[in-house]
C-alpha positions in Angstrom: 122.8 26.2 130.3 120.1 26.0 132.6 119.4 28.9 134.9 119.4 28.9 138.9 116.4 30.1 141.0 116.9 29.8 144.4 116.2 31.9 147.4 117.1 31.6 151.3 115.9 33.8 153.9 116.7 34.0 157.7 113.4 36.3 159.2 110.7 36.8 161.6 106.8 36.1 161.1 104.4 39.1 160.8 101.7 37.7 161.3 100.4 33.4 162.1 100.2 31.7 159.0 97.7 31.3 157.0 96.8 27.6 156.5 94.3 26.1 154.0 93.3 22.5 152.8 92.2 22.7 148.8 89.6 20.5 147.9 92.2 17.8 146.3 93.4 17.8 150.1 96.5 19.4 150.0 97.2 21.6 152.7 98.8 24.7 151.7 100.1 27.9 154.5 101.0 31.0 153.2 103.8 33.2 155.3 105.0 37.0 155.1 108.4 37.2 156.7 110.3 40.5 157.3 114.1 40.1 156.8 115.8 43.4 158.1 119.8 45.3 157.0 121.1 47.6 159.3 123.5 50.2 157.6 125.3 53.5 158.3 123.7 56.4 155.8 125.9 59.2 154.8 124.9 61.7 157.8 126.2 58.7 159.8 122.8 57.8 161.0 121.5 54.3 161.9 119.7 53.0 159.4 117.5 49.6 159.5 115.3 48.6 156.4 113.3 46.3 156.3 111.7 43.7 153.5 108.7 41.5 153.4 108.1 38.6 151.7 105.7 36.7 150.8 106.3 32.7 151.3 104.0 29.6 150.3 104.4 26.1 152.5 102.8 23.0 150.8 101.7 19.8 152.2 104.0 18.7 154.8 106.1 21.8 155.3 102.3 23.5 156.0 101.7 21.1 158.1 105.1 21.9 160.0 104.4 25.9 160.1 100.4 25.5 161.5 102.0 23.8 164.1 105.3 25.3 165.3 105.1 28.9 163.6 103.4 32.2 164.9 103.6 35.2 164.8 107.1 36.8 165.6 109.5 33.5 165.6 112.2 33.3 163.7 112.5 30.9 160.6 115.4 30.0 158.0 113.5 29.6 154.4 114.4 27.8 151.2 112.9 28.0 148.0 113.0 29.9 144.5 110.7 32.6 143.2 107.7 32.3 142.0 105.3 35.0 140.1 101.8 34.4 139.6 99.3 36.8 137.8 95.6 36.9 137.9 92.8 39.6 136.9 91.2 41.3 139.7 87.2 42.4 140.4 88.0 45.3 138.4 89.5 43.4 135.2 93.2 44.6 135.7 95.9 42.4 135.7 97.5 41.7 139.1 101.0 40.2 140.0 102.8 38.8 143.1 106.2 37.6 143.6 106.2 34.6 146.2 109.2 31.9 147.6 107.8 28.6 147.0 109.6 26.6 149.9 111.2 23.5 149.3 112.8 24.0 153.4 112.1 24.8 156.2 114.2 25.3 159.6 112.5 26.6 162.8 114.9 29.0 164.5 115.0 30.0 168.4 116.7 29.6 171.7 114.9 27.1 174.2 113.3 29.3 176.9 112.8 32.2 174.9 109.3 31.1 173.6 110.8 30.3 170.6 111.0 26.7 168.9 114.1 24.4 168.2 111.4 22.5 166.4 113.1 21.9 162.6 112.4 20.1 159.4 115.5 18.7 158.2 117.9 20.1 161.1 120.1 17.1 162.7 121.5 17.4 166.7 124.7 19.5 166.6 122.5 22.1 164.1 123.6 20.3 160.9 120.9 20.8 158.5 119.8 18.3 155.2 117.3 19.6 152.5 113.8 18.0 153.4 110.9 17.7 150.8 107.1 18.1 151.0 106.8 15.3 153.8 109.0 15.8 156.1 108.6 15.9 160.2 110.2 18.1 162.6 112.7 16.4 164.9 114.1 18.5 168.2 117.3 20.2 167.7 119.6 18.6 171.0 120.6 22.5 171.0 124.3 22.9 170.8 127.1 21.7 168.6 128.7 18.5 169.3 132.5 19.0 170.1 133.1 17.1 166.9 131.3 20.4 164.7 134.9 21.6 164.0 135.7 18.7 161.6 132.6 19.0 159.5 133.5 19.8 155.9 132.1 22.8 155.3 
């Protein structure tokens, strides 16, 4: 049996991303998005912890980010882990876990500076899995009065 790898985030951007075009022209963007728990600790204190991560955008879906994504927007993130390992100046071996992205959903209220902007997201906010290619389309911002009979 085949194992599962797959990975969905709901967070906000640290910093722009970081977009390249490799020689071969592919465009690549590289993310870090903080998700955040809030939790009660034992004292009864208010607790918020929070984790970044480290998320890679090719082709289309970089395409997509440079444009819509900066700093401090929200965005809802599919993927699966990746680890890749190289040798630094210094000769030791280096690691880092990324999400390689296979979606991408813009998230945000209209007015709030924030995009409806999504890959993949249909009026009503009924989302479909989008590949490399795919083009943002306008959210119509609320659900249709028909979102109750949707079967899931």
């Amino acid at each position: 049996m085949a194992g599962v790898n797959k990975v969905i985030i709901v967070g906000n951007l640290g910093i722009d991303p970081e977009v390249r075009t490799l020689e071969n022209g592919a465009k690549l963007a590289r993310l870090r998005i903080a998700t955040s728990e809030t939790y009660m600790s034992k004292d009864g204190q208010r607790v918020e912890q929070t984790e970044w991560h480290n998320v890679v955008l090719w082709r289309g879906l970089a395409d997509i980010a440079e444009r819509y994504l900066a700093k401090g927007k929200q965005a809802y993130i599919e993927g699966k882990l990746k680890t890749r390992s190289w040798k630094d100046q210094e000769g030791n071996d280096r690691y880092v876990t990324e999400i390689v992205a296979d979606n991408l959903q813009l998230l945000g209220r209209p007015g709030t500076g924030e995009s409806r902007e999504s890959s993949g997201q249909k009026p009503g906010g009924v989302s479909e899995p989008v590949g490399s290619t795919a083009q943002p389309r306008a959210n119509a911002g609320g659900g249709s009065k028909d979102e109750d009979d949707l079967p899931f």
